[in-house]
N, C-alpha and C positions, 0 to 999 in steps of 0.2 A: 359379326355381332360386336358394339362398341361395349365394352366394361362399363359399368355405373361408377361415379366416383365412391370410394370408401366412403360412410356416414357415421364411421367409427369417429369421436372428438378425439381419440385419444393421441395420434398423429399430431395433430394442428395444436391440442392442448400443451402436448411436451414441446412444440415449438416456444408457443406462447410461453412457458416457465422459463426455457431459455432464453427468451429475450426480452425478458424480463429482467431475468435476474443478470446478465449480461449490461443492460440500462441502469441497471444497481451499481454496479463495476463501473462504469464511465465516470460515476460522480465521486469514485473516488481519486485523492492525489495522485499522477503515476511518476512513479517513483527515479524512471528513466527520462524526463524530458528536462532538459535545462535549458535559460537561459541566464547569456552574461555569466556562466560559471555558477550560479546559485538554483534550486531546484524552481520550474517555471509556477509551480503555485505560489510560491511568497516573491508576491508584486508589493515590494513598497510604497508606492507611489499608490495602489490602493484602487487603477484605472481601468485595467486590466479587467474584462468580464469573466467571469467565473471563477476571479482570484479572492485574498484577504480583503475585506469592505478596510475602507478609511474609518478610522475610528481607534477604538480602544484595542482593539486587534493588533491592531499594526503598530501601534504604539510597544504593544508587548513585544510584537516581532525587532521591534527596533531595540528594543532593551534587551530580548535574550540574547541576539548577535551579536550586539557590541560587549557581551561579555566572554563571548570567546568559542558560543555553543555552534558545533557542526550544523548546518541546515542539513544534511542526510540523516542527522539524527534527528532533528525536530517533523522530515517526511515520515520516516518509520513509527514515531509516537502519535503521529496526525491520521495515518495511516493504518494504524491498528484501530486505534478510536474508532475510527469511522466505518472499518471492517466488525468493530463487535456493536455499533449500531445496526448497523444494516443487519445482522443476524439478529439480536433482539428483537427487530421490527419483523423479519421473515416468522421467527417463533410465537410471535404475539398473533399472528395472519393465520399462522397453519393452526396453532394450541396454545392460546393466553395460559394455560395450566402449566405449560413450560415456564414464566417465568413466575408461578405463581398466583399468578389473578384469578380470580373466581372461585380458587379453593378454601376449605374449610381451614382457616387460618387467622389468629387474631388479628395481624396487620392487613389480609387482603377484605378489601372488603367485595360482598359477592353483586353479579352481575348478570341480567336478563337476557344479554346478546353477546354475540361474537362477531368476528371481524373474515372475511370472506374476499379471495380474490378470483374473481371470474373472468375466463377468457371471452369477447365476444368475437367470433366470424362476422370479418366487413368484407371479404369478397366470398362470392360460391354460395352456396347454398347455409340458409341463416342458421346458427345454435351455437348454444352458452355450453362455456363447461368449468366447473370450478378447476381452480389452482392448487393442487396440492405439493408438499416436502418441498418449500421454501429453502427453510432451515439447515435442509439435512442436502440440498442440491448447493448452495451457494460457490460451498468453497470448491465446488469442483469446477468451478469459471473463472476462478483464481484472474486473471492475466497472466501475470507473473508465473504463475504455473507449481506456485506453492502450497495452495491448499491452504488459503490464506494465513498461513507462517509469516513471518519477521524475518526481512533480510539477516543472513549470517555475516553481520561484519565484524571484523577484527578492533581492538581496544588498539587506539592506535600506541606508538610507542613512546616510552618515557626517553624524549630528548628535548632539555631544554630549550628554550631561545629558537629552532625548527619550526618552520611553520609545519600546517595541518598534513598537507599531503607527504610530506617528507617522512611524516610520523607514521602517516597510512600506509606508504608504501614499501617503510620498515618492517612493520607491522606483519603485511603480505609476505614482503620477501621470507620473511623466520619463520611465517607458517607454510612455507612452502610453493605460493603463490606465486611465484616471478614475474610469470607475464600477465599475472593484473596489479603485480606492485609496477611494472615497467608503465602501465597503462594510465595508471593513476599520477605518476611521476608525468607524463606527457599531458596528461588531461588539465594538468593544475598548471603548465609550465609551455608548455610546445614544444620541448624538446625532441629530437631525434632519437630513437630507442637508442645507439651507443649510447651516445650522451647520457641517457635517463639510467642506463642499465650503469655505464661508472657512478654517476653521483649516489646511485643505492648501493654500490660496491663498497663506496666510503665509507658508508655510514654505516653500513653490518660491518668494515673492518674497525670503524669506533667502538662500537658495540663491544665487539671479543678483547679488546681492547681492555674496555671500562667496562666490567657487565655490571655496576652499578646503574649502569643506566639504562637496563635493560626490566622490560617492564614486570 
């Protein structure tokens, strides 16, 4: 005797919320892809599909870089932004009263409808099922695999006239980090890890040296 298929939504439903919310996740920066040394979302040139539009955009991006600012710091702030949109949108889907709307409130003003995400079945046998815990599923498809937290990166370190990765992999090294300060010193440089592991030698023996210059 053949089994009937399950006519439970509830299988096909939890698929549906995950890949969903998963499709949420692709649109945002990812934080590991580079190109030319700079993070692959900030396209200058503006040509690039799915990058920064030509415009007033990019203009800004030209003007924060050339004053000295980390593009891994500008991914992490573009990055969160768009991680506490995408949740305000998920909460507004599951219960606009989460962010306030439609309650008894002088500033909200109230509202006859709500906002509803349904699954429909395109293969197999036809039926809807609404989407529910948006909100409360998101962060658990992290990529990253942080629950969407903010990378822990180190303050890089107080050495003058140094550029950035020198500072970073400073930084690393005194927090105990070695072989992602070694990594970073290669990322920025192409050095061979001896190579990369002495020039961070120098510069922690500057450091005890001068701890003035120590951050």
């Amino acid at each position: 005797m053949v089994e009937r298929e399950d006519s439970n939504p509830d299988d096909w439903s939890a698929h549906a919320l995950q890949s969903f919310l998963t499709t949420m996740w692709s649109m945002v920066v990812d934080e590991d892809s580079y190109t030319d040394g700079h993070p692959s979302w900030i396209d200058l040139s503006g040509h690039q599909q799915g990058t920064v539009p030509t415009g007033a955009g990019t203009g800004a991006l030209h003007r924060i870089l050339a004053c000295g600012v980390n593009p891994d710091d500008l991914t992490d702030v573009v990055r969160e932004m768009q991680h506490n949109l995408l949740y305000g949108v998920c909460q507004l889907i599951d219960d606009p009263g989460l962010l306030g709307i439609g309650l008894d409130e002088e500033w909200s003003e109230p509202t006859d409808f709500r906002w509803e995400l349904v699954a429909v079945r395109t293969t197999g046998p036809a039926g809807r099922a609404p989407i529910h815990g948006l909100h409360s599923s998101l962060d658990d498809l992290d990529p990253s695999g942080r629950d969407g937290a903010t990378r822990d990166r180190p303050v890089p370190a107080r050495l003058p006239g140094y550029p950035l990765h020198a500072r970073l992999a400073v930084a690393q090294a005194r927090g105990g980090d070695r072989i992602q300060a070694i990594n970073t010193w290669r990322k920025a440089t192409g050095a061979p890890v001896t190579e990369a592991k002495a020039a961070i030698d120098l510069l922690l023996d500057q450091l005890r040296q001068d701890p003035e210059s120590a951050p």
